[in-house]
Short mmCIF file of the C-alpha atoms (twelve columns), coordinates in Angstrom:
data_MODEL
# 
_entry.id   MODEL 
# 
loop_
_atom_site.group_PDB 
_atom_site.id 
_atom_site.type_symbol 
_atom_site.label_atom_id 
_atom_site.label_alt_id 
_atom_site.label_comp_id 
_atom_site.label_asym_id 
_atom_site.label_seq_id 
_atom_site.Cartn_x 
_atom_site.Cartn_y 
_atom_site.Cartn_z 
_atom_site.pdbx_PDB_model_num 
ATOM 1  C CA . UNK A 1  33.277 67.709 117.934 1 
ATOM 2  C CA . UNK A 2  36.060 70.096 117.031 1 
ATOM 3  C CA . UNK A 3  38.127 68.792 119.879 1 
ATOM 4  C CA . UNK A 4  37.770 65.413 118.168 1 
ATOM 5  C CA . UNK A 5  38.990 66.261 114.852 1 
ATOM 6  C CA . UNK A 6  42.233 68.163 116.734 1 
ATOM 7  C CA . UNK A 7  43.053 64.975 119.159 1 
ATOM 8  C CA . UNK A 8  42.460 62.429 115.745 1 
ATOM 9  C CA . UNK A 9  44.819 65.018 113.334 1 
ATOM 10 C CA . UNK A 10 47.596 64.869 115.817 1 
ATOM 11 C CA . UNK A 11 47.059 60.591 116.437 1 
ATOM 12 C CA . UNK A 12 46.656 59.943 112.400 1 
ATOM 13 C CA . UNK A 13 49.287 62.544 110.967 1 
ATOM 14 C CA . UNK A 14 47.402 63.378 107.881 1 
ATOM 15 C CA . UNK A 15 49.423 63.151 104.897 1 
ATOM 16 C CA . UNK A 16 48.640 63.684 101.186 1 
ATOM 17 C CA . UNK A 17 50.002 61.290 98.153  1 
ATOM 18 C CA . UNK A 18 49.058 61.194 94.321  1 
ATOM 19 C CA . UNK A 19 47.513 58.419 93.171  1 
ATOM 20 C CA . UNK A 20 46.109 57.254 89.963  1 
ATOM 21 C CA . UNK A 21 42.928 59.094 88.856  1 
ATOM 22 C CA . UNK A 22 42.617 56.333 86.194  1 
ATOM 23 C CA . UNK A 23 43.606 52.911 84.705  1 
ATOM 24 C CA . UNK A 24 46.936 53.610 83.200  1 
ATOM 25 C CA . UNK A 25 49.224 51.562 80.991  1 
ATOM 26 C CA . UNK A 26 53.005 52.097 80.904  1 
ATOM 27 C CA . UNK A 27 54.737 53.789 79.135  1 
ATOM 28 C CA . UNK A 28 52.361 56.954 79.675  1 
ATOM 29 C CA . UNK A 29 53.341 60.291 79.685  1 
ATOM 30 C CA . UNK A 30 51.972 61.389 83.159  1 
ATOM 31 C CA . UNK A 31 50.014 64.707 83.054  1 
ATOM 32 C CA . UNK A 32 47.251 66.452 85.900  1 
ATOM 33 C CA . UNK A 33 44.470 64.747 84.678  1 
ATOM 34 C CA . UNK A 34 46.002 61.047 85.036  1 
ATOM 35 C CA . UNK A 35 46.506 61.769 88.875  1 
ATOM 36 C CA . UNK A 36 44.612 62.853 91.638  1 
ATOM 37 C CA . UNK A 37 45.990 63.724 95.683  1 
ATOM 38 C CA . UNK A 38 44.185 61.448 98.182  1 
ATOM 39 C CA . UNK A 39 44.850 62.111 102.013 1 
ATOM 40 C CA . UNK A 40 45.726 59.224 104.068 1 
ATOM 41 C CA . UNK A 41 47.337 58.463 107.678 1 
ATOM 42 C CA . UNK A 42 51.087 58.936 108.095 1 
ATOM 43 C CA . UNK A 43 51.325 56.072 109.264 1 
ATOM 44 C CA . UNK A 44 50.024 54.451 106.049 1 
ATOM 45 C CA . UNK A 45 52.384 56.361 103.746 1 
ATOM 46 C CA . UNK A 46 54.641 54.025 101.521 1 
ATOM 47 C CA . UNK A 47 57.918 55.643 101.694 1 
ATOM 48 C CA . UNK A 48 58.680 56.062 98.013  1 
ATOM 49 C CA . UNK A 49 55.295 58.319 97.552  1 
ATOM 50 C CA . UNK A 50 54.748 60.773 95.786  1 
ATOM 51 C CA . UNK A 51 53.248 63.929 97.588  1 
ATOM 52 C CA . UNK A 52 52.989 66.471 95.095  1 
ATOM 53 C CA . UNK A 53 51.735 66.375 91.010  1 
ATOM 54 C CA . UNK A 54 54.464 68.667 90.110  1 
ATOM 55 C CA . UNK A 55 57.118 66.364 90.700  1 
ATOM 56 C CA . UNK A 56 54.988 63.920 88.451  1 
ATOM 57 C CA . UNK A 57 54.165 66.144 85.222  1 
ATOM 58 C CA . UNK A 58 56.174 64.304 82.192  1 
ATOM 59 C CA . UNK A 59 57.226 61.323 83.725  1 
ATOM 60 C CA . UNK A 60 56.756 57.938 82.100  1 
ATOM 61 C CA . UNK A 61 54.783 55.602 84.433  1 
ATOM 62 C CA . UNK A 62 57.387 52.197 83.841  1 
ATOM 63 C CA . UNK A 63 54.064 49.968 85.887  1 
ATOM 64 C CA . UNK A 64 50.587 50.086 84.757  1 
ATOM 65 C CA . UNK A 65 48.985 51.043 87.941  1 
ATOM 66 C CA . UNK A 66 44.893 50.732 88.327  1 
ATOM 67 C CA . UNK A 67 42.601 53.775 89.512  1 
ATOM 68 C CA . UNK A 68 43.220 54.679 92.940  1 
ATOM 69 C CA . UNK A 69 46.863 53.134 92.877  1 
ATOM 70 C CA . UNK A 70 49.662 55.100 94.523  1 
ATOM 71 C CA . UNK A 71 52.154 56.630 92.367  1 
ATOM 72 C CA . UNK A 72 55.993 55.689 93.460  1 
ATOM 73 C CA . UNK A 73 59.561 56.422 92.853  1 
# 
């Protein structure tokens, strides 16, 4: 089992991005309890991503994004 999850990590790259915890209209102020990390494949990364909240806190979201939307530059 163990030697499963080491071959898959090393196929599917896991990466983390932030998301949307909930609905949110624009023109928000983004704070921690807005967002939420969610780890996906590398592969399925959108390049603009976001990978950490810190780089989020204070930002005004210019798209309404739904929950469970990825947050991008």
């Amino acid at each position: 089992g163990v030697m499963v999850i080491v071959l898959l990590n090393g196929y599917i790259r896991p990466t983390t991005i932030i998301v949307a915890k909930v609905a949110i209209p624009p023109g928000v102020q983004l704070t921690a309890d807005l967002l939420e990390p969610r780890t996906i494949p590398m592969q399925a990364r959108p390049q603009d991503a976001f990978e950490r909240m810190e780089d989020l806190q204070g930002k005004i979201l210019a798209v309404g994004r739904a929950p469970g939307d990825v947050i991008l530059a």
